[in-house]
Backbone as JSON, one array per atom type, in Angstrom:
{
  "sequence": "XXXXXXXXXXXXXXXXXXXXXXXXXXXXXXXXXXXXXXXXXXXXXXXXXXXXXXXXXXXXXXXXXXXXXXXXXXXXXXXXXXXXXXXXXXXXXXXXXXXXXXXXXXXXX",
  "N": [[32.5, -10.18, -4.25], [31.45, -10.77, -0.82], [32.8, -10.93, 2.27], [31.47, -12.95, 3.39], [30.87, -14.52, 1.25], [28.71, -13.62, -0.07], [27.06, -11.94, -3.06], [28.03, -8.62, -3.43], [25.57, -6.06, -3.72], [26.21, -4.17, -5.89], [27.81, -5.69, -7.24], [26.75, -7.35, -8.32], [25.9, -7.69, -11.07], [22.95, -7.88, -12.19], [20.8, -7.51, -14.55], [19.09, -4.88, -16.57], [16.37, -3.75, -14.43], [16.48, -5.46, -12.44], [17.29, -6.86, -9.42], [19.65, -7.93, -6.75], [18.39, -10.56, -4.72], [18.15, -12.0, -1.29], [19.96, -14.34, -1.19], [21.56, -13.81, -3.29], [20.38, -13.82, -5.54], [19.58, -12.74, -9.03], [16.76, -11.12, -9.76], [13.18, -9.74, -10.22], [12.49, -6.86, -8.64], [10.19, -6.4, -5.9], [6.96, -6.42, -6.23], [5.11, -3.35, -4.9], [2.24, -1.34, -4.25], [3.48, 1.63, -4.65], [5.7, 1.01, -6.15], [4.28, 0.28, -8.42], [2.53, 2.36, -9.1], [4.62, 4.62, -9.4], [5.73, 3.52, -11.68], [4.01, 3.77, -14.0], [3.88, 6.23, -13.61], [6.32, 7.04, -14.83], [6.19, 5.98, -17.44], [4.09, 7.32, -18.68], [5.42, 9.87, -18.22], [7.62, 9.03, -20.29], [6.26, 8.72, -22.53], [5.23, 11.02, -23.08], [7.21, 12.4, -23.61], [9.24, 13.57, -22.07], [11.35, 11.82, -20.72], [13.93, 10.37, -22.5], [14.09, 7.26, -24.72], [15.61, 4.45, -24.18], [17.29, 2.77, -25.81], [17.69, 3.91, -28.58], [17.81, 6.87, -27.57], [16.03, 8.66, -28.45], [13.69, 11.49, -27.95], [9.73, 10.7, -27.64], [6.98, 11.52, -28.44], [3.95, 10.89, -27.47], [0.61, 11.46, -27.2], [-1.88, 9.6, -26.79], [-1.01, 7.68, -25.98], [-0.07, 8.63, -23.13], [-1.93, 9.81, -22.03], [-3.29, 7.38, -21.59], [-2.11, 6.19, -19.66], [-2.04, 7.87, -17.46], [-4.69, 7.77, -17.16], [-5.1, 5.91, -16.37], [-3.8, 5.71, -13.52], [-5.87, 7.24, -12.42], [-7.98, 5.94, -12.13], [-6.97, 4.16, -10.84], [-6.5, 5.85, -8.72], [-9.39, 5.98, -7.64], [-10.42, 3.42, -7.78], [-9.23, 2.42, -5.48], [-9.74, 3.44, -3.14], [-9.86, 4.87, 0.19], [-8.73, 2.27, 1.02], [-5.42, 3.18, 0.86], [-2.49, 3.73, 2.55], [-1.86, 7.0, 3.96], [0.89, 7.44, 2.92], [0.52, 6.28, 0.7], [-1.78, 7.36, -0.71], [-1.18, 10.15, -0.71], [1.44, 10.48, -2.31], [0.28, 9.11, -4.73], [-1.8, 10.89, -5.46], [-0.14, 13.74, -5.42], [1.56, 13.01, -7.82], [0.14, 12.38, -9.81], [-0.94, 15.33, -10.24], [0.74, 16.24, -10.93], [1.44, 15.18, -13.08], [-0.4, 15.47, -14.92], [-0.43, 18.3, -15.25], [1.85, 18.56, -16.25], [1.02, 16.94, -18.87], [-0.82, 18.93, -20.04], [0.57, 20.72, -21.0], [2.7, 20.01, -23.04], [0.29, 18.92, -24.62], [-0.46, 21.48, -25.55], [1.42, 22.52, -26.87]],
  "CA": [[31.89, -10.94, -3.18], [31.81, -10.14, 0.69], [33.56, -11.72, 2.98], [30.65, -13.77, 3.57], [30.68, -15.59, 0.49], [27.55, -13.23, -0.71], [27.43, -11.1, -4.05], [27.49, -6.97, -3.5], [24.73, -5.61, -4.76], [27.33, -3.59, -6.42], [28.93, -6.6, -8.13], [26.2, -8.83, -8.58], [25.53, -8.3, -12.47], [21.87, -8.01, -12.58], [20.31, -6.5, -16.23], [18.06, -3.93, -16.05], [15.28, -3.86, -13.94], [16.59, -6.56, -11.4], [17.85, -6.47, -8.08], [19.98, -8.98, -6.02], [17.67, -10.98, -3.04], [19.04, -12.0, -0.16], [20.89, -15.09, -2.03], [22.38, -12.78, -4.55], [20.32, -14.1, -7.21], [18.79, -11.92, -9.74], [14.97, -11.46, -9.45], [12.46, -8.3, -10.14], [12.03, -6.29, -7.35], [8.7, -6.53, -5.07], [5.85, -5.27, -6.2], [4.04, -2.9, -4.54], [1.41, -0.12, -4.88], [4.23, 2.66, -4.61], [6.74, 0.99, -7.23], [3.68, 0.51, -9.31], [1.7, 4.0, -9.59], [5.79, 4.93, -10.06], [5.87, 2.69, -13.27], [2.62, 4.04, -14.57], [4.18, 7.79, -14.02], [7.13, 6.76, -15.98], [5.16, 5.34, -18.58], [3.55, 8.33, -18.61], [6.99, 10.81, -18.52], [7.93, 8.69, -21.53], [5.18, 9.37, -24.04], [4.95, 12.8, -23.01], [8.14, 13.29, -24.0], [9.78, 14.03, -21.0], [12.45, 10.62, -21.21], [14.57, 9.49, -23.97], [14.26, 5.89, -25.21], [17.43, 4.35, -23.72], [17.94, 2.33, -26.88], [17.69, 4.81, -29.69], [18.02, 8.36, -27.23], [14.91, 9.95, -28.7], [12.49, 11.5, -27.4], [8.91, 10.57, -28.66], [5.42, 12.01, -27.64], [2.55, 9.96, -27.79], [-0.29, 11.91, -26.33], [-2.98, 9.05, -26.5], [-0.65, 6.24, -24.65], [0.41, 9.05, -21.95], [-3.08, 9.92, -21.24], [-3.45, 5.92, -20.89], [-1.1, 5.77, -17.97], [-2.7, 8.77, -16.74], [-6.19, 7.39, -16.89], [-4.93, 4.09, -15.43], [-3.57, 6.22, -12.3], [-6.81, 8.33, -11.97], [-8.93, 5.05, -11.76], [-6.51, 3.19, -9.22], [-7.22, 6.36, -7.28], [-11.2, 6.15, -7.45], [-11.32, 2.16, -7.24], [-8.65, 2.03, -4.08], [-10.17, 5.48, -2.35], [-9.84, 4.5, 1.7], [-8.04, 1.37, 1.27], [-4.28, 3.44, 0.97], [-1.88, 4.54, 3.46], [-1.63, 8.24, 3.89], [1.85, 7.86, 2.28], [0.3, 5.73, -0.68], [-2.88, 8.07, -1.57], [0.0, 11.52, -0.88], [2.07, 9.83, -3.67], [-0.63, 8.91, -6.14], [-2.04, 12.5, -5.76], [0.49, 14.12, -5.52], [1.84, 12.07, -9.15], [-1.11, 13.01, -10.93], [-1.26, 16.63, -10.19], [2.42, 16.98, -11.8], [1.47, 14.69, -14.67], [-1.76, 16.06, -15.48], [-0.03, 19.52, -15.43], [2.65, 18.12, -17.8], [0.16, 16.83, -20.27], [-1.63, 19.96, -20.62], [1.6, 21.45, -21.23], [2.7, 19.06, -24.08], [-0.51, 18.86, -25.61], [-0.84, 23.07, -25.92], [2.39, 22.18, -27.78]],
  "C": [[32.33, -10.42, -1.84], [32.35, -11.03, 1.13], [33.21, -13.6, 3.33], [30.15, -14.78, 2.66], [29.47, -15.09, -0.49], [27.76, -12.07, -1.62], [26.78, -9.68, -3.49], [26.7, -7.07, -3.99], [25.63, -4.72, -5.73], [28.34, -4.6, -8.07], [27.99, -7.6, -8.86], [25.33, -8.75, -10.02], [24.24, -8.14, -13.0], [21.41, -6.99, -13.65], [19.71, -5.74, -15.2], [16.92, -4.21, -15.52], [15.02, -4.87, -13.06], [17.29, -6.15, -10.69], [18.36, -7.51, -7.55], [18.88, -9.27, -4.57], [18.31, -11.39, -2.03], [19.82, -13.0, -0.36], [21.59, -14.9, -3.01], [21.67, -13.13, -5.9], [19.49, -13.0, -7.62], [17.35, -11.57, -9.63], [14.34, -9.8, -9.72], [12.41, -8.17, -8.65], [10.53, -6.85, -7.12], [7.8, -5.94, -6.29], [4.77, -4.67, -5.49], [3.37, -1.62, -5.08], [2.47, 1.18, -5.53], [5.05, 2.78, -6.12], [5.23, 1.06, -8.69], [3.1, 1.54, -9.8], [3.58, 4.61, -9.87], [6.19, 4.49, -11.39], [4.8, 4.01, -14.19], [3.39, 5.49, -14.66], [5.15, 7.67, -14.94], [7.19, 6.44, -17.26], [4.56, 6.68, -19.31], [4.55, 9.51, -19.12], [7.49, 10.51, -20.07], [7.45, 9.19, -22.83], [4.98, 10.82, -23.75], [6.83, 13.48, -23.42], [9.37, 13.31, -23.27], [11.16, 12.87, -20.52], [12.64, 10.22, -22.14], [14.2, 8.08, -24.06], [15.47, 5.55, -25.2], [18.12, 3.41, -24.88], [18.41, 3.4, -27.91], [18.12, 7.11, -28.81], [17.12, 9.77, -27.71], [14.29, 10.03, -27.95], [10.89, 11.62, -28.13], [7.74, 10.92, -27.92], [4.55, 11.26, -28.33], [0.94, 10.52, -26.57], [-1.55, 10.83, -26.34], [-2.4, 7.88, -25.74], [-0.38, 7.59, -23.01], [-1.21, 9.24, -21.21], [-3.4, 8.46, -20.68], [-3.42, 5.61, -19.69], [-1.77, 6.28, -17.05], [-4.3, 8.71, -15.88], [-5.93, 6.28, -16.07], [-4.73, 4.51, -13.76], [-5.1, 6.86, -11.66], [-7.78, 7.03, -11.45], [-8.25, 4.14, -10.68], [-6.82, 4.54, -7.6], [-8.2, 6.17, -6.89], [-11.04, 4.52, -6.85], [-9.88, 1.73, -5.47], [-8.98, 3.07, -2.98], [-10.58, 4.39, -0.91], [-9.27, 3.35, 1.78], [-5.99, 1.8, 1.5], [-4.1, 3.91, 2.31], [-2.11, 5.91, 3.28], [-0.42, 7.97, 3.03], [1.53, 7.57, 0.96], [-0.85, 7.05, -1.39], [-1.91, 9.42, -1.8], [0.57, 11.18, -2.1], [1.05, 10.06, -4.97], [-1.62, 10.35, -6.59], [-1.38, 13.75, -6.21], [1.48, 13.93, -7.46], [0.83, 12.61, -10.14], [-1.35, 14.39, -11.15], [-0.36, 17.15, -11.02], [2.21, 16.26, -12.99], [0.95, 15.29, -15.24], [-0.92, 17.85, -15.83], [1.04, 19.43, -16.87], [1.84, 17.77, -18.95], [-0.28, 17.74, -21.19], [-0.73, 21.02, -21.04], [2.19, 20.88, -22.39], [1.82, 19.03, -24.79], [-1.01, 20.09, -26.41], [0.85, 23.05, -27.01], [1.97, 22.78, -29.29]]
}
Protein backbone atom coordinates (compact mmCIF):
# COMPACT_ATOMS: atom_id res chain seq x y z
CA UNK A 1 0.00 0.00 0.00
CA UNK A 2 1.08 3.75 -0.60
CA UNK A 3 1.27 6.06 1.73
CA UNK A 4 -2.05 7.10 0.76
CA UNK A 5 -3.84 4.23 1.96
CA UNK A 6 -4.14 3.03 -1.94
CA UNK A 7 -3.03 -0.50 -3.35
CA UNK A 8 0.25 -0.41 -5.91
CA UNK A 9 -0.60 -1.59 -8.90
CA UNK A 10 2.36 -3.66 -8.15
CA UNK A 11 0.83 -5.15 -4.99
CA UNK A 12 -2.65 -5.14 -5.70
CA UNK A 13 -3.18 -9.01 -6.52
CA UNK A 14 -5.27 -8.86 -9.54
CA UNK A 15 -5.57 -12.53 -11.68
CA UNK A 16 -4.98 -12.45 -15.04
CA UNK A 17 -6.39 -10.15 -17.27
CA UNK A 18 -7.31 -7.44 -14.57
CA UNK A 19 -6.01 -4.26 -13.66
CA UNK A 20 -6.33 -2.11 -10.45
CA UNK A 21 -8.92 1.24 -11.01
CA UNK A 22 -8.46 4.10 -9.33
CA UNK A 23 -9.92 2.44 -5.92
CA UNK A 24 -7.55 -0.42 -6.20
CA UNK A 25 -10.21 -2.77 -6.95
CA UNK A 26 -9.83 -5.39 -9.48
CA UNK A 27 -11.83 -4.85 -12.74
CA UNK A 28 -11.07 -5.69 -16.68
CA UNK A 29 -9.42 -3.11 -18.30
CA UNK A 30 -11.39 -0.57 -20.75
CA UNK A 31 -12.36 -1.60 -23.75
CA UNK A 32 -11.45 -0.07 -26.66
CA UNK A 33 -11.01 -0.51 -30.45
CA UNK A 34 -7.07 -0.75 -30.03
CA UNK A 35 -7.13 -3.36 -27.00
CA UNK A 36 -9.69 -5.14 -29.06
CA UNK A 37 -8.29 -5.64 -32.79
CA UNK A 38 -5.07 -6.52 -30.20
CA UNK A 39 -7.17 -9.47 -28.70
CA UNK A 40 -8.34 -10.65 -32.06
CA UNK A 41 -4.41 -10.63 -33.22
CA UNK A 42 -3.62 -12.69 -30.27
CA UNK A 43 -6.28 -14.97 -30.88
CA UNK A 44 -5.00 -15.20 -34.01
CA UNK A 45 -0.93 -15.63 -32.91
CA UNK A 46 -2.37 -18.46 -30.81
CA UNK A 47 -3.90 -20.81 -33.36
CA UNK A 48 -1.27 -20.14 -35.71
CA UNK A 49 0.97 -21.43 -33.54
CA UNK A 50 2.96 -18.66 -32.76
CA UNK A 51 1.99 -18.70 -28.54
CA UNK A 52 2.09 -21.48 -26.15
CA UNK A 53 -1.04 -22.29 -24.11
CA UNK A 54 -0.04 -20.90 -20.69
CA UNK A 55 -1.69 -23.86 -19.00
CA UNK A 56 -0.32 -26.89 -20.73
CA UNK A 57 2.94 -24.86 -22.73
CA UNK A 58 2.02 -26.25 -26.14
CA UNK A 59 1.87 -24.94 -29.00
CA UNK A 60 -1.25 -25.81 -31.18
CA UNK A 61 -2.20 -24.69 -34.80
CA UNK A 62 -5.59 -24.39 -35.74
CA UNK A 63 -5.68 -22.94 -39.18
CA UNK A 64 -9.58 -22.59 -39.46
CA UNK A 65 -10.04 -20.63 -35.90
CA UNK A 66 -6.86 -18.34 -36.87
CA UNK A 67 -8.28 -17.46 -40.14
CA UNK A 68 -11.54 -16.65 -37.90
CA UNK A 69 -9.80 -13.92 -36.01
CA UNK A 70 -8.33 -12.90 -39.15
CA UNK A 71 -11.60 -12.64 -40.98
CA UNK A 72 -13.15 -10.93 -37.94
CA UNK A 73 -10.25 -8.17 -38.26
CA UNK A 74 -10.61 -7.82 -42.10
CA UNK A 75 -14.43 -7.08 -41.68
CA UNK A 76 -14.00 -4.55 -38.65
CA UNK A 77 -11.76 -2.93 -41.22
CA UNK A 78 -14.44 -2.76 -44.17
CA UNK A 79 -17.55 -2.11 -41.75
CA UNK A 80 -15.56 0.83 -39.62
CA UNK A 81 -13.62 2.29 -42.99
CA UNK A 82 -13.64 6.38 -42.15
CA UNK A 83 -14.97 6.16 -38.78
CA UNK A 84 -11.07 5.34 -37.16
CA UNK A 85 -8.39 7.51 -36.02
CA UNK A 86 -5.33 7.52 -38.16
CA UNK A 87 -3.65 5.69 -35.21
CA UNK A 88 -6.66 3.11 -35.04
CA UNK A 89 -6.97 2.22 -38.98
CA UNK A 90 -2.42 2.31 -38.93
CA UNK A 91 -2.80 -0.44 -36.24
CA UNK A 92 -5.52 -2.57 -37.73
CA UNK A 93 -3.60 -2.48 -41.09
CA UNK A 94 -0.74 -2.61 -40.16
CA UNK A 95 -1.94 -6.09 -37.78
CA UNK A 96 -3.31 -7.73 -40.65
CA UNK A 97 -0.52 -7.37 -43.06
CA UNK A 98 1.84 -9.30 -40.41
CA UNK A 99 -0.90 -11.82 -39.67
CA UNK A 100 -1.98 -12.52 -43.04
CA UNK A 101 1.77 -12.97 -43.88
CA UNK A 102 2.06 -15.38 -40.89
CA UNK A 103 -0.82 -17.50 -41.99
CA UNK A 104 0.42 -18.04 -45.35
CA UNK A 105 3.51 -19.06 -43.79
CA UNK A 106 1.99 -21.71 -41.40
CA UNK A 107 -0.39 -22.96 -43.75
CA UNK A 108 2.60 -23.70 -46.65
CA UNK A 109 3.69 -25.69 -43.58
Amino acid sequence: MSENGKVQDAECGCGEGKVPDKEGRCVMPEVTFPAFILSLNTSALYHLGEIADPATGKKIVDLDLARHAIDTMVLMQNKTKGNLTVEEGELLKNILYDIKLRFVKVAKR
